[in-house]
C-alpha positions as CSV (number, residue, x, y, z in Angstrom):
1,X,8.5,1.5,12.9
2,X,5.3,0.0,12.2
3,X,5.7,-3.8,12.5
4,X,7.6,-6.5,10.4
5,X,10.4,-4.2,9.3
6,X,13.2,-5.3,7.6
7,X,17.1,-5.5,9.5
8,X,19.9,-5.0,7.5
9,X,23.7,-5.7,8.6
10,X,25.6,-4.5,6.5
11,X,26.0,-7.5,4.4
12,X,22.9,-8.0,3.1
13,X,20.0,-7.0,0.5
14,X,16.4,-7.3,-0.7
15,X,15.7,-7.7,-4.6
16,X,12.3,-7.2,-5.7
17,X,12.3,-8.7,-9.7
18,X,12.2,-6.0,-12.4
19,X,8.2,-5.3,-13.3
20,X,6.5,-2.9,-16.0
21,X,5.4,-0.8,-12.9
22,X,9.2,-0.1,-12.2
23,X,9.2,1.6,-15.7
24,X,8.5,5.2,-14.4
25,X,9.4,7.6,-16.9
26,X,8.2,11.3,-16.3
27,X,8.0,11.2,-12.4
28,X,8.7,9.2,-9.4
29,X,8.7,9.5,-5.6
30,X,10.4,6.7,-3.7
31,X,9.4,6.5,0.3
32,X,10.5,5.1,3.5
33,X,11.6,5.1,7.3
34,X,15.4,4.1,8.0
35,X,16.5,3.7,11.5
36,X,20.4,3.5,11.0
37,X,22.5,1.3,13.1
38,X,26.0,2.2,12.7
39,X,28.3,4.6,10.8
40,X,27.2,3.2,7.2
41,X,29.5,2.8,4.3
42,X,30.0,5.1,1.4
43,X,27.5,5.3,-0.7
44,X,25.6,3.2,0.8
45,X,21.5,2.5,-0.5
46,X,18.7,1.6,1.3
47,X,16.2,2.2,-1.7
48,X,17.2,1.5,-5.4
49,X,16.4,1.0,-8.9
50,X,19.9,0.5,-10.7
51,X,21.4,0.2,-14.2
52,X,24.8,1.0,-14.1
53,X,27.5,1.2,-11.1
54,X,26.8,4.6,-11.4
55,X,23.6,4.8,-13.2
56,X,20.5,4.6,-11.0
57,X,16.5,5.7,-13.0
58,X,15.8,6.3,-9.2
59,X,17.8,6.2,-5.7
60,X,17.9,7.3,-2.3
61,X,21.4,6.8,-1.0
62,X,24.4,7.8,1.2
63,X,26.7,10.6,-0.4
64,X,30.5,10.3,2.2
65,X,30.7,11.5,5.2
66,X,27.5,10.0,6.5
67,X,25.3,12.3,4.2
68,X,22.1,11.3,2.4
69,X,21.5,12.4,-1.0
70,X,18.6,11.7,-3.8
71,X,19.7,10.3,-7.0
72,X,17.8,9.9,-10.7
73,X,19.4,9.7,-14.5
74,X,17.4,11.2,-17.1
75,X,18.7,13.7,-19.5
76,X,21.9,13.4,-17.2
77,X,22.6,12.1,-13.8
78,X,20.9,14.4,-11.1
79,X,22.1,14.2,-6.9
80,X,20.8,17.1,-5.0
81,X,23.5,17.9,-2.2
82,X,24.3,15.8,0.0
83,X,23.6,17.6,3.4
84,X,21.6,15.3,5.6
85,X,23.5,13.8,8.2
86,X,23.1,10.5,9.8
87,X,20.7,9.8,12.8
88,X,22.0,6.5,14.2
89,X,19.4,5.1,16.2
90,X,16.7,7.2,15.7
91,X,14.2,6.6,12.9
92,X,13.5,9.2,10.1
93,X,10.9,9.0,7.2
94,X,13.4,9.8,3.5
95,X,11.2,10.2,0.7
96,X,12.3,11.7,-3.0
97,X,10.2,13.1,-5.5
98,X,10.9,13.3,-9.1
99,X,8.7,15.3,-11.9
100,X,10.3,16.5,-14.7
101,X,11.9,19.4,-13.3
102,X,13.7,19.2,-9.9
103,X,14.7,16.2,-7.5
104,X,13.8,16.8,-4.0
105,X,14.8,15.3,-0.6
106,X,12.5,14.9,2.3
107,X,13.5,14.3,5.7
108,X,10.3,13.6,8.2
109,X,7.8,15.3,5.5
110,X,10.0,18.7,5.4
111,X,12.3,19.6,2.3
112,X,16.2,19.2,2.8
113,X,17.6,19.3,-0.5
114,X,16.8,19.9,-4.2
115,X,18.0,20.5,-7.6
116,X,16.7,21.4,-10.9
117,X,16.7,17.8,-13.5
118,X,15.1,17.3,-16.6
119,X,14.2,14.7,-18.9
120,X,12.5,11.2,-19.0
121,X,14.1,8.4,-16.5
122,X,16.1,5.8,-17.6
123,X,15.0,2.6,-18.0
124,X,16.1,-0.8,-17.4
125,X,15.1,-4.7,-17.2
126,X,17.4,-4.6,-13.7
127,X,15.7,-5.5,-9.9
128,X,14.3,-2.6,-7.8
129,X,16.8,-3.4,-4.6
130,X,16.0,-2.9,-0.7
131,X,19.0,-2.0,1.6
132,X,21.8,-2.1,-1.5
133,X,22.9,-2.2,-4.7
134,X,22.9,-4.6,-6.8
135,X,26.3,-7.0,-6.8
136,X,28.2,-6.9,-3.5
137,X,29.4,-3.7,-1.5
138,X,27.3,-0.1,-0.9
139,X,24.8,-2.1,2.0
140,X,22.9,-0.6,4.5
141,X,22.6,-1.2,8.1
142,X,20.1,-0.6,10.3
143,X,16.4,-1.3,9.8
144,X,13.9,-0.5,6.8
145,X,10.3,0.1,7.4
146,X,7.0,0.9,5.3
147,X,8.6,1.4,1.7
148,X,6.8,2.8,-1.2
149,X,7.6,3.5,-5.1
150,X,5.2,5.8,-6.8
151,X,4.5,7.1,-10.7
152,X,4.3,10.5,-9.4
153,X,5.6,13.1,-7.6
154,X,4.0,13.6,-3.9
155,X,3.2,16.5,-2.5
156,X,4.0,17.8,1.5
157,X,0.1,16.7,2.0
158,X,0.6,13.4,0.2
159,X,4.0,12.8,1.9
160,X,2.6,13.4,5.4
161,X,-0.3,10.7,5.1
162,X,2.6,8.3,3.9
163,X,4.3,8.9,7.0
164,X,1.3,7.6,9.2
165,X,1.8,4.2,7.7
166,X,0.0,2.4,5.5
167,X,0.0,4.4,2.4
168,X,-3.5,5.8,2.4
169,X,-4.5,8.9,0.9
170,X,-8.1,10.0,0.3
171,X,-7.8,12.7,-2.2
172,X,-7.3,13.0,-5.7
173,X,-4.1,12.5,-6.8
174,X,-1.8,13.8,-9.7
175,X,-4.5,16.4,-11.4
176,X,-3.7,17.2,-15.3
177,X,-4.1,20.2,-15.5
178,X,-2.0,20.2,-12.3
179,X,-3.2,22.1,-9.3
180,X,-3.1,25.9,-9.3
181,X,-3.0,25.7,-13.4
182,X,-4.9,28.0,-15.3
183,X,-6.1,27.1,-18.5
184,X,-7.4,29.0,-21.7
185,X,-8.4,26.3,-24.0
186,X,-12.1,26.3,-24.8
187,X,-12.0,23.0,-24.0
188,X,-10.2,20.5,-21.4
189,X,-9.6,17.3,-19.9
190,X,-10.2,16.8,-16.7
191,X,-7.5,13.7,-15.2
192,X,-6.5,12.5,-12.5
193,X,-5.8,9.2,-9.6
194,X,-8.3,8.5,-7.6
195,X,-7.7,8.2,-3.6
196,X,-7.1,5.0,-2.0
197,X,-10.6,4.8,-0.4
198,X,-12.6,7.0,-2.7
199,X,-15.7,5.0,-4.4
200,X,-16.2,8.4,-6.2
201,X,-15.1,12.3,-6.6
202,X,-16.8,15.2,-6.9
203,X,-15.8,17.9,-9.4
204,X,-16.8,21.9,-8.9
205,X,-17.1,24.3,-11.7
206,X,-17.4,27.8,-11.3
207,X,-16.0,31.5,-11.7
208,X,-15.4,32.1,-8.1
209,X,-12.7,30.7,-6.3
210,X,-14.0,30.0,-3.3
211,X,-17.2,28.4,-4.3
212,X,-14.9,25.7,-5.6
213,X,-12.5,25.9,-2.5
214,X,-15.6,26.0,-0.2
215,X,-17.3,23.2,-2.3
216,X,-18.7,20.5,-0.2
């Protein structure tokens, strides 16, 4: 999609070595473009973290019948319906989000499946795998492009700049007290992940909405 993707046949995998980053307990969102090549197998994963044959923290996968579904274990095993249909030959951009109460599927930065999941992810000492599970069987084929792994859950904003390539976002990211929060604690901290390019952030206080929204 962008340059120097990766080409799967079927038959093969990429396995990136388990790392403390790949810990993610209260929220994840995994990203990438797929461009399919052929009917795939059942089940079949081109992003995952896995623990068990059927126990993934985090996946994005094939369901049957050439359906894509979005897979995490935390207080159980969560797969929102699968639904999305293959596109042989034609690149999409999948990305799940996790955060503590819903899984959601993305297809090209619009939602396409969801359900409601609870409960800290599982964790694991296993590799986070490109284009199939671990062991043999359940491979993608086609080609993987521009894959990401994040601690939190993007939103549509955030999911659209990922899909431009490259992974840059310029705003704040993950606020606690989240977005649209209201809060009536005397006092409060302010937290949150600075953008990729921001050297600095600037933070409005006020009693009118729009001086804040308008706030340049």
């Amino acid at each position: 999609k962008f340059g120097k993707a990766l080409k799967f046949d079927g038959n093969n995998k990429v396995e990136i070595p388990d790392h403390a980053d790949f810990h993610l307990e209260d929220a994840v969102s995994m990203a990438l473009w797929i461009k399919p090549e052929a009917d795939q197998a059942d089940y079949a994963k081109p992003f995952i973290k896995q623990k068990g044959t059927t126990e993934y923290p985090y996946a994005i996968q094939y369901s049957t019948a050439q359906t894509l579904r979005a897979t995490v274990n935390a207080s159980a095993r969560f797969d929102t319906t699968p639904g999305l249909a293959n596109f042989i030959g034609e690149w999409a951009h999948l990305c799940m989000t996790y955060d503590g109460s819903a899984v959601i599927l993305y297809k090209d930065g619009e939602e396409v499946a969801r359900i409601a999941a609870t409960g800290k992810l599982q964790q694991n000492d296993l590799s986070l795998s490109i284009g199939g599970r671990l062991g043999s069987g359940q491979n993608f084929n086609g080609i993987i492009d521009d894959v990401y792994l994040y601690s939190h859950a993007l939103s549509i904003d955030e999911i659209q700049a990922v899909m431009k390539g490259g992974g840059g976002y310029s705003y704040a990211l993950g606020p606690d007290p989240a977005d649209g929060a209201f809060i009536e604690d005397t006092w409060v901290i302010l937290n949150w992940s600075p953008g990729d390019f921001a050297t600095s952030h600037d933070v409005y206080l006020s009693d009118n909405f729009d001086d804040v929204n308008d706030g340049t």
